[in-house]
VEXLORO-913596 format. One record per atom (N, C-alpha, C, CB): residue number from 1; x, y negated, z negated; chain; atom name. Coordinates in nm, 4 decimals, padded with zeros to 6 digits. Glycine has a CB too. Layout:
N
{NUM, {X, Y, Z}, A, CA}
...
//
This chain:
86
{1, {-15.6738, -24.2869, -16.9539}, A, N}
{1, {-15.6099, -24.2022, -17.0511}, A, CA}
{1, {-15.4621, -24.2396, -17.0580}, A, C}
{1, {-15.6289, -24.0527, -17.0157}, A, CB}
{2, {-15.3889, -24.2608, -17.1776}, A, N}
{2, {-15.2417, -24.2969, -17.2438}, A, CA}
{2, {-15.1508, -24.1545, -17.2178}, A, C}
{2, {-15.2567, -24.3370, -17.4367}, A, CB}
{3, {-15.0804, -24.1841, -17.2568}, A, N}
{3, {-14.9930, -24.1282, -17.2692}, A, CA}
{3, {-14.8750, -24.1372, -17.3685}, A, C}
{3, {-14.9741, -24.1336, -17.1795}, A, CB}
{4, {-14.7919, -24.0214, -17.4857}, A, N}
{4, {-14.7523, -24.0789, -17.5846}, A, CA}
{4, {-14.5957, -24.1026, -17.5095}, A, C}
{4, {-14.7756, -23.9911, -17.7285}, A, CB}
{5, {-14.5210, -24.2193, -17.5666}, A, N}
{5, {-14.4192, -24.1813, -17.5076}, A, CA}
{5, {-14.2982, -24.1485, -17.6020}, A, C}
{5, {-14.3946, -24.2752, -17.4157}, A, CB}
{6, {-14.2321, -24.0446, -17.5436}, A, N}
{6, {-14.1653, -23.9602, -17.6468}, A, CA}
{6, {-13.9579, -24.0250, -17.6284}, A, C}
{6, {-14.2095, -23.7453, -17.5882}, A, CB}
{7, {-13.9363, -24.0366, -17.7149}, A, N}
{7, {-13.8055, -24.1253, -17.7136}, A, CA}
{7, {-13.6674, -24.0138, -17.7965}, A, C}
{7, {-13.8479, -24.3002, -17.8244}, A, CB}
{8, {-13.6411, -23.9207, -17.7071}, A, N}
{8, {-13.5272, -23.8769, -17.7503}, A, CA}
{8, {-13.4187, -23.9755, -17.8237}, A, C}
{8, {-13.4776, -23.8201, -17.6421}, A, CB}
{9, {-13.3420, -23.9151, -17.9224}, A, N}
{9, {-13.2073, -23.9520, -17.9949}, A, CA}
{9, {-13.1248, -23.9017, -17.9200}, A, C}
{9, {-13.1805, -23.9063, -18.1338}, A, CB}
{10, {-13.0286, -23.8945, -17.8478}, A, N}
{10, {-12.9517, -23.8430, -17.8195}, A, CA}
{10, {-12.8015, -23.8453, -17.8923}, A, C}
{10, {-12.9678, -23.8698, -17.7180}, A, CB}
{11, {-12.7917, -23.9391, -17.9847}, A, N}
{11, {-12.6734, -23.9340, -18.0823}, A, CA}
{11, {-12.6838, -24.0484, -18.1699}, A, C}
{11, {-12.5331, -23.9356, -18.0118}, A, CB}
{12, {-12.6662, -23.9868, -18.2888}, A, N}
{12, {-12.6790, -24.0737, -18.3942}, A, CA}
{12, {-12.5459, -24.0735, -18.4762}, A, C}
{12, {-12.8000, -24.0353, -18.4773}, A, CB}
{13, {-12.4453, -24.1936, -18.4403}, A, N}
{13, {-12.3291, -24.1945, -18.4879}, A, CA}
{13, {-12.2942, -24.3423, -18.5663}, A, C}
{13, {-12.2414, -24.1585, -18.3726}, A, CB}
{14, {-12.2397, -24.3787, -18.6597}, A, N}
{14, {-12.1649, -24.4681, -18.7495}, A, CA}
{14, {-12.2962, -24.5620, -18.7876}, A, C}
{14, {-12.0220, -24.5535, -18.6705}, A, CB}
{15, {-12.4237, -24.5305, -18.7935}, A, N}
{15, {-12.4990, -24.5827, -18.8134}, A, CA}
{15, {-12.5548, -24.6571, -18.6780}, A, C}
{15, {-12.4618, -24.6381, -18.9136}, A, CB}
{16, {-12.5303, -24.5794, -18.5932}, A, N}
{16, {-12.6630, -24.6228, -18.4560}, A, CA}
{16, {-12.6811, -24.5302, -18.3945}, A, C}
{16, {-12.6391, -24.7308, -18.3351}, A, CB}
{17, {-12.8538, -24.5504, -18.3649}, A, N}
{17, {-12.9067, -24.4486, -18.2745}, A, CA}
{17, {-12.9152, -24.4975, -18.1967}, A, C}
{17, {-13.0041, -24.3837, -18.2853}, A, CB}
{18, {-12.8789, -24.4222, -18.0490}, A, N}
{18, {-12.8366, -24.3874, -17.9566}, A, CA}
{18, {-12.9627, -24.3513, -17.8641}, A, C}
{18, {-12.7438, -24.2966, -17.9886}, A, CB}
{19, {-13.0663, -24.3636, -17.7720}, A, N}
{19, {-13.1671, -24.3353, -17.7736}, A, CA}
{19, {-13.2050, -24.3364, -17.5824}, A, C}
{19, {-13.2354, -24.4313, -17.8848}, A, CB}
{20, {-13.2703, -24.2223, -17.5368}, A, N}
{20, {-13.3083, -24.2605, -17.3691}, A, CA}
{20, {-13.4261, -24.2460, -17.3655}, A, C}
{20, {-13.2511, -24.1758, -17.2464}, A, CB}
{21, {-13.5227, -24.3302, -17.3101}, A, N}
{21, {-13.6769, -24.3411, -17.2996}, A, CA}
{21, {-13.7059, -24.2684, -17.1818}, A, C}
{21, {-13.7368, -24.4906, -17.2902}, A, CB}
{22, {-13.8262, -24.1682, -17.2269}, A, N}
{22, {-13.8650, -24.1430, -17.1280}, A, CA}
{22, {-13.9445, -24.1859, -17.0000}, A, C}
{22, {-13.8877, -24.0886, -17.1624}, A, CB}
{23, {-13.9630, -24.1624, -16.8829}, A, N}
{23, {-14.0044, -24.2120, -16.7790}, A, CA}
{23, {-13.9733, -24.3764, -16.7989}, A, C}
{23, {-14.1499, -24.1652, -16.7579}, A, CB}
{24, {-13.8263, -24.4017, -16.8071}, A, N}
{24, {-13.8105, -24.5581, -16.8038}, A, CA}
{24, {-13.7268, -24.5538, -16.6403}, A, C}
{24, {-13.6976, -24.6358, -16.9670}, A, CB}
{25, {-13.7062, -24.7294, -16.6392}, A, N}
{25, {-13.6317, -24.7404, -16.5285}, A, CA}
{25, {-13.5011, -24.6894, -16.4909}, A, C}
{25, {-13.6248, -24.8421, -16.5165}, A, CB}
{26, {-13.4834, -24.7305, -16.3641}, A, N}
{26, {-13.3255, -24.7002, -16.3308}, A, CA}
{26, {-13.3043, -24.8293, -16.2934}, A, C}
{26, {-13.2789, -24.5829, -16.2096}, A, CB}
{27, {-13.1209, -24.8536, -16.2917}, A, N}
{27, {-13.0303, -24.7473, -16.3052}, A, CA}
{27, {-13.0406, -24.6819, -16.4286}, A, C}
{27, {-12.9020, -24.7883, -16.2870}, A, CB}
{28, {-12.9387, -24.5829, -16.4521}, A, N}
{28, {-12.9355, -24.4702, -16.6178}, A, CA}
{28, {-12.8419, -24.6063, -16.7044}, A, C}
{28, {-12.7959, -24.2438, -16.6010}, A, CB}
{29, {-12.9181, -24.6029, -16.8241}, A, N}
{29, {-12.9446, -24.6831, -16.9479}, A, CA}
{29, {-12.9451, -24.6348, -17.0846}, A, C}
{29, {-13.0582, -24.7341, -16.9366}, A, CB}
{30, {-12.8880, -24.7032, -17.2034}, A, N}
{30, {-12.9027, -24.6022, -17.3520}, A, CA}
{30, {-12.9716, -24.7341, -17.4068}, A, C}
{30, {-12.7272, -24.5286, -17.4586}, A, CB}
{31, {-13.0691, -24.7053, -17.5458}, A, N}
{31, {-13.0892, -24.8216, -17.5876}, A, CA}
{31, {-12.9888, -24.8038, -17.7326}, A, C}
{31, {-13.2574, -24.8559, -17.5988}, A, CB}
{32, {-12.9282, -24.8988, -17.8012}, A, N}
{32, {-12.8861, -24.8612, -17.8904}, A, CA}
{32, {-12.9358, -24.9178, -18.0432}, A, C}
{32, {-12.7724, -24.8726, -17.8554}, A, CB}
{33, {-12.9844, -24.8696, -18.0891}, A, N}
{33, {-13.0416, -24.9320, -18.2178}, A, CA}
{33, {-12.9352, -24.9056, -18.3490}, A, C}
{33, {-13.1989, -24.8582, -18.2498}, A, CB}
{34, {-13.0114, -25.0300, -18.4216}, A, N}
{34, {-12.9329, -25.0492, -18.6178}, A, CA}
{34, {-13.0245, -25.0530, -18.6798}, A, C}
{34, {-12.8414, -25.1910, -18.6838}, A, CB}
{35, {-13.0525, -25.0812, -18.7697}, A, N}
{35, {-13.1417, -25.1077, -18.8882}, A, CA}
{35, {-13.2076, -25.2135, -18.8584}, A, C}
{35, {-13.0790, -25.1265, -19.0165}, A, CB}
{36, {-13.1174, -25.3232, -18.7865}, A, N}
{36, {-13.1845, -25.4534, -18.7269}, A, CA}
{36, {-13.2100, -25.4701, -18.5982}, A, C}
{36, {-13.1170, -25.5597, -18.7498}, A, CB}
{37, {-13.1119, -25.3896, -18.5374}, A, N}
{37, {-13.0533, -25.4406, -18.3539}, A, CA}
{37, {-13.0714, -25.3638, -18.2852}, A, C}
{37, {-12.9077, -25.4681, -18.3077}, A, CB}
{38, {-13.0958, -25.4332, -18.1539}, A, N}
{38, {-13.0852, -25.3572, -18.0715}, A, CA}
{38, {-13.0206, -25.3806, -17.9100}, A, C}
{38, {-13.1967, -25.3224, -18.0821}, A, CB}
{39, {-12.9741, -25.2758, -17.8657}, A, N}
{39, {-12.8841, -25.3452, -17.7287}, A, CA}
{39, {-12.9224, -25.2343, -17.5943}, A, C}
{39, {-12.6694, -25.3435, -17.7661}, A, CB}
{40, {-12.9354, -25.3090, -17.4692}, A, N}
{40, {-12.9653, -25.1584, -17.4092}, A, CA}
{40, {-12.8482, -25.1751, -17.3278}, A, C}
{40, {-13.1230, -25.1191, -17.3193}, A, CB}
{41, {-12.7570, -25.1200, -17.2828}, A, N}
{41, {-12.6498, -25.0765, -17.1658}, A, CA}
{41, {-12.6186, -25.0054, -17.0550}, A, C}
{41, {-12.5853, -25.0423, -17.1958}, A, CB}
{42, {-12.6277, -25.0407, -16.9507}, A, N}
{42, {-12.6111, -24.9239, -16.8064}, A, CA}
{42, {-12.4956, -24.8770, -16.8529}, A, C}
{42, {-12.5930, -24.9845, -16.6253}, A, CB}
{43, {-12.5182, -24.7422, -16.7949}, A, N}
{43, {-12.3978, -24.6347, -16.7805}, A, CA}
{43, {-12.2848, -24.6435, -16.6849}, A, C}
{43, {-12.4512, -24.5113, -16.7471}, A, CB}
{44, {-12.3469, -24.6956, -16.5745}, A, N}
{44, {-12.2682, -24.6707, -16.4738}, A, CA}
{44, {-12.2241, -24.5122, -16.4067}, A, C}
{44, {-12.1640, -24.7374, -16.5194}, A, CB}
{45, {-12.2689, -24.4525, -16.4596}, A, N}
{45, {-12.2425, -24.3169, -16.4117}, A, CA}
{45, {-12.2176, -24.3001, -16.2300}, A, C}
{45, {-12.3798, -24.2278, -16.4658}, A, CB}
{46, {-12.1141, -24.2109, -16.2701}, A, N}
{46, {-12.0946, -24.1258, -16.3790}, A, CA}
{46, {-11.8835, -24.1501, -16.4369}, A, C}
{46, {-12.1537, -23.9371, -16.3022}, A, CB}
{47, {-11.7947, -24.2613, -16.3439}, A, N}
{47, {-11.7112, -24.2771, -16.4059}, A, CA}
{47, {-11.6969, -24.4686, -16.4015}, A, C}
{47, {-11.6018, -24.1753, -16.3516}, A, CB}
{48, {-11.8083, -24.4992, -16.4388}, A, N}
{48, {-11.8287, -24.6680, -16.4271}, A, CA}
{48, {-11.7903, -24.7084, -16.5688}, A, C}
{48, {-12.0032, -24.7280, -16.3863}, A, CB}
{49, {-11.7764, -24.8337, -16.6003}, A, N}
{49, {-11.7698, -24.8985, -16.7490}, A, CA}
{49, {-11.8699, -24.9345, -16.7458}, A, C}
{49, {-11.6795, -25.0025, -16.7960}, A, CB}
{50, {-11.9602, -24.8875, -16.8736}, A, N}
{50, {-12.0731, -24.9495, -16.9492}, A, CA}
{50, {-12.0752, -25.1183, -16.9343}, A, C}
{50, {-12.0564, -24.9041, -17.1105}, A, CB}
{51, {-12.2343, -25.1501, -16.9110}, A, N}
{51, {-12.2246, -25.2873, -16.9319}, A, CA}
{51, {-12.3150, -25.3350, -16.9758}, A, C}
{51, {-12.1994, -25.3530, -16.8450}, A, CB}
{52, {-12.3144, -25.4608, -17.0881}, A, N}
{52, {-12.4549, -25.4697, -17.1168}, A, CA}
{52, {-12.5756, -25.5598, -17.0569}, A, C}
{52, {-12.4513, -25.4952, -17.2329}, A, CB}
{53, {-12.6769, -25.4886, -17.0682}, A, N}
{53, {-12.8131, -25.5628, -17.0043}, A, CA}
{53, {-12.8425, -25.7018, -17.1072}, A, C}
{53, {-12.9707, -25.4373, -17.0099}, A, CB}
{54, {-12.8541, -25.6112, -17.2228}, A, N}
{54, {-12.9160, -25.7437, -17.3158}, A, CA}
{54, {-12.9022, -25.6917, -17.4244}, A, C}
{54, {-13.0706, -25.8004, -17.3018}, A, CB}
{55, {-12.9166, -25.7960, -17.5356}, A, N}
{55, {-12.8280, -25.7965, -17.6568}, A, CA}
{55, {-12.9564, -25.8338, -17.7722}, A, C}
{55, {-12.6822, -25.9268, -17.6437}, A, CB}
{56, {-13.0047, -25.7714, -17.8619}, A, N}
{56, {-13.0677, -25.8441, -17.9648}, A, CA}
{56, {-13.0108, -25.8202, -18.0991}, A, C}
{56, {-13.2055, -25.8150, -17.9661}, A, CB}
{57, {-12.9157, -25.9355, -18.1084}, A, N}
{57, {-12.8585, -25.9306, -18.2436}, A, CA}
{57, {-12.7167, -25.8836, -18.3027}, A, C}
{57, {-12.9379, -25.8612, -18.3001}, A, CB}
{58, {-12.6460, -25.7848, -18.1837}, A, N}
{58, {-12.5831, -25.7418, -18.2517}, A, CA}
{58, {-12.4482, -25.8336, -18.2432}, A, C}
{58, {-12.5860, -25.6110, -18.2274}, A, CB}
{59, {-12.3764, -25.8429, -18.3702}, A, N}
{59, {-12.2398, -25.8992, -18.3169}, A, CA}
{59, {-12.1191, -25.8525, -18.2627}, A, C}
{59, {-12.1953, -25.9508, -18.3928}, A, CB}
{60, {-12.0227, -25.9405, -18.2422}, A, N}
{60, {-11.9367, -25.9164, -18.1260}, A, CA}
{60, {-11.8688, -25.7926, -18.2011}, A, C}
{60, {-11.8302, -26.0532, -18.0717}, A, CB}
{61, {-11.8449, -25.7833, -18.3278}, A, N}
{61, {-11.7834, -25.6707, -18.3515}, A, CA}
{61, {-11.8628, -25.5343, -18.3317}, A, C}
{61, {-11.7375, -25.6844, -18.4767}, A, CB}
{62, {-11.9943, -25.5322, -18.3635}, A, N}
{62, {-12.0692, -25.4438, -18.3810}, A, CA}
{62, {-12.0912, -25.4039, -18.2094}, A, C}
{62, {-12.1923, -25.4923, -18.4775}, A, CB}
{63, {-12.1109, -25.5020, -18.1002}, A, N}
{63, {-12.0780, -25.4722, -17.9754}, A, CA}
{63, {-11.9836, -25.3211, -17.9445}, A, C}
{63, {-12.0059, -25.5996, -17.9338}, A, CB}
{64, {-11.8716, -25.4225, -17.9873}, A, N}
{64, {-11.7372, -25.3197, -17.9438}, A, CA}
{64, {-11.7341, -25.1714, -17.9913}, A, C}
{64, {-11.5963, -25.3795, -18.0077}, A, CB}
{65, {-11.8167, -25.1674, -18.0976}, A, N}
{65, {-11.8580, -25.0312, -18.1944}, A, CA}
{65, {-11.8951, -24.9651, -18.0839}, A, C}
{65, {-11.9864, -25.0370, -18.3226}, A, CB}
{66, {-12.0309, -25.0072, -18.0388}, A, N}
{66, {-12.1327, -25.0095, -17.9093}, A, CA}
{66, {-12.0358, -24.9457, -17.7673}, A, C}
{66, {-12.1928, -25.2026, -17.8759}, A, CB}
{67, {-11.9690, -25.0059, -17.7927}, A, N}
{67, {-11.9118, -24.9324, -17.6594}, A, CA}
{67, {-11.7927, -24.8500, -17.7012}, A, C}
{67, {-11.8617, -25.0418, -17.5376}, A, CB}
{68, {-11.7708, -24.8651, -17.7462}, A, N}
{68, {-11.6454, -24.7250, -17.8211}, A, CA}
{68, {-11.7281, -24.6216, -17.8029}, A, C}
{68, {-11.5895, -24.7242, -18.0164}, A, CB}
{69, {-11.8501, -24.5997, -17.8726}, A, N}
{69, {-11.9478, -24.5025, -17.9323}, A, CA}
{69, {-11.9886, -24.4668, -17.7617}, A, C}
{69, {-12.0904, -24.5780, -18.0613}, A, CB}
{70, {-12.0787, -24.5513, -17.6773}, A, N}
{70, {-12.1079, -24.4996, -17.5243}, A, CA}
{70, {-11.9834, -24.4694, -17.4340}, A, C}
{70, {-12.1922, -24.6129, -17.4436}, A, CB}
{71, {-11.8355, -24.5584, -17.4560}, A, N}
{71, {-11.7700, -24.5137, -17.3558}, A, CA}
{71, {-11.6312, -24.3403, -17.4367}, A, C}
{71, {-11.6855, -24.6939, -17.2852}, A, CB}
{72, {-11.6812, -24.3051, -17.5514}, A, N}
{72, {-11.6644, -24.1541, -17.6216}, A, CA}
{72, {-11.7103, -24.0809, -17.5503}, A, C}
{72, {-11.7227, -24.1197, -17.7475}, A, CB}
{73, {-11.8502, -24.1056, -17.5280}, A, N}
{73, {-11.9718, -23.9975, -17.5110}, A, CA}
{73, {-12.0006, -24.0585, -17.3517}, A, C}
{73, {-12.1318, -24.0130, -17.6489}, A, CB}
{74, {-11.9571, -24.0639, -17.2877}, A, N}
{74, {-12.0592, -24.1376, -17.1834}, A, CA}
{74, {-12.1098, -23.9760, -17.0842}, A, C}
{74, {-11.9490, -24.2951, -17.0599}, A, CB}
{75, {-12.0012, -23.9024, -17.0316}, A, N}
{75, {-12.0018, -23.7801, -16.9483}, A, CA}
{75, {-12.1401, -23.7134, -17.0043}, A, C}
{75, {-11.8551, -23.6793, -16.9690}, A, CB}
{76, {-12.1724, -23.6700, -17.1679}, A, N}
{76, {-12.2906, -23.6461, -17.2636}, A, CA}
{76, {-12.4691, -23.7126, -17.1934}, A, C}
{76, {-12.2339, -23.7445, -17.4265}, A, CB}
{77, {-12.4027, -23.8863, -17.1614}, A, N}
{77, {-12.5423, -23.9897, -17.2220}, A, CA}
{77, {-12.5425, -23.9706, -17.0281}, A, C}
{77, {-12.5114, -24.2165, -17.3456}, A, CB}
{78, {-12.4515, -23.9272, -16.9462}, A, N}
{78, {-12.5379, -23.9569, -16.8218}, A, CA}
{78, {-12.6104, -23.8047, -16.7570}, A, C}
{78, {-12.4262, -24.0362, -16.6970}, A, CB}
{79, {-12.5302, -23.7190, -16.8391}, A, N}
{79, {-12.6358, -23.5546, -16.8242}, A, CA}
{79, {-12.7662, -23.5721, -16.8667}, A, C}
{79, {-12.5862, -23.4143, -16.9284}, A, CB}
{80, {-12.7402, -23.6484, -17.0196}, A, N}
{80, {-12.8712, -23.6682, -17.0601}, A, CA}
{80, {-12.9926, -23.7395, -16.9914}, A, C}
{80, {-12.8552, -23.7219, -17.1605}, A, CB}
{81, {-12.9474, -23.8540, -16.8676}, A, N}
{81, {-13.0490, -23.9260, -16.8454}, A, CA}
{81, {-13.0723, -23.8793, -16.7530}, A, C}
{81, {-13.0494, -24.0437, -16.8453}, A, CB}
{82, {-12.9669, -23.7649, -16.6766}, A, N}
{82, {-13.0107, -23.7069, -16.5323}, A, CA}
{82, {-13.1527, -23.5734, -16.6258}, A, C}
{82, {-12.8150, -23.6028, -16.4138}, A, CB}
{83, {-13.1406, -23.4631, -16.6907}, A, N}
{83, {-13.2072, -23.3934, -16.7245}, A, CA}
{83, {-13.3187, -23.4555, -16.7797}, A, C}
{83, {-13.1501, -23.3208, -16.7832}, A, CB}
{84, {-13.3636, -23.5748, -16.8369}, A, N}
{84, {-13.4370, -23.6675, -16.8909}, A, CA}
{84, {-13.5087, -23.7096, -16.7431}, A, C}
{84, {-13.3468, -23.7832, -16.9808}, A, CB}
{85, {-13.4704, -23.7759, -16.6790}, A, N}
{85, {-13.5406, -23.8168, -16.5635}, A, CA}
{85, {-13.5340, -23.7469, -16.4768}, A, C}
{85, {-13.5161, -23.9178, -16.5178}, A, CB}
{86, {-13.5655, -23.6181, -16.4914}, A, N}
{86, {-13.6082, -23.5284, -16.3741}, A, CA}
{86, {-13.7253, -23.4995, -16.3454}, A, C}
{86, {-13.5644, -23.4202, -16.3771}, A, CB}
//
């Protein structure tokens, strides 16, 4: 028997969602999606600099978006992955 797996938004800003999977790995991680892309990034939590795992697509500017947007919100995206992976 499956199981569905359910993929919170946790913020949808300047045109990317922002997203934490449930029952995924550690360490705490956001995936970040575009219309095309996608990037996933450790947190580092809870006062670490974001870093990225892996990159599909996005460019260097759209990166920096990427981390403006996680290192705004980060205090937000690591509550979220602690209450998420509990």
């Amino acid at each position: 028997m499956g199981y569905t797996l359910h993929v919170p938004t946790i913020l949808f800003i300047d045109g990317f969602r922002v997203v934490i999977y449930v029952k995924d790995h550690t360490p705490p991680h956001v995936r970040i999606w575009s219309a095309e892309h996608q990037a996933i990034v450790y947190l580092n939590c809870p006062d670490g600099k974001p870093t990225l795992r892996v990159n599909y697509g996005f460019s260097d500017r759209q990166l920096r978006a990427v981390y403006r947007i996680i290192a705004q919100n980060l205090a937000l995206l690591c509550r979220a992955c602690e209450e998420i992976h509990v």
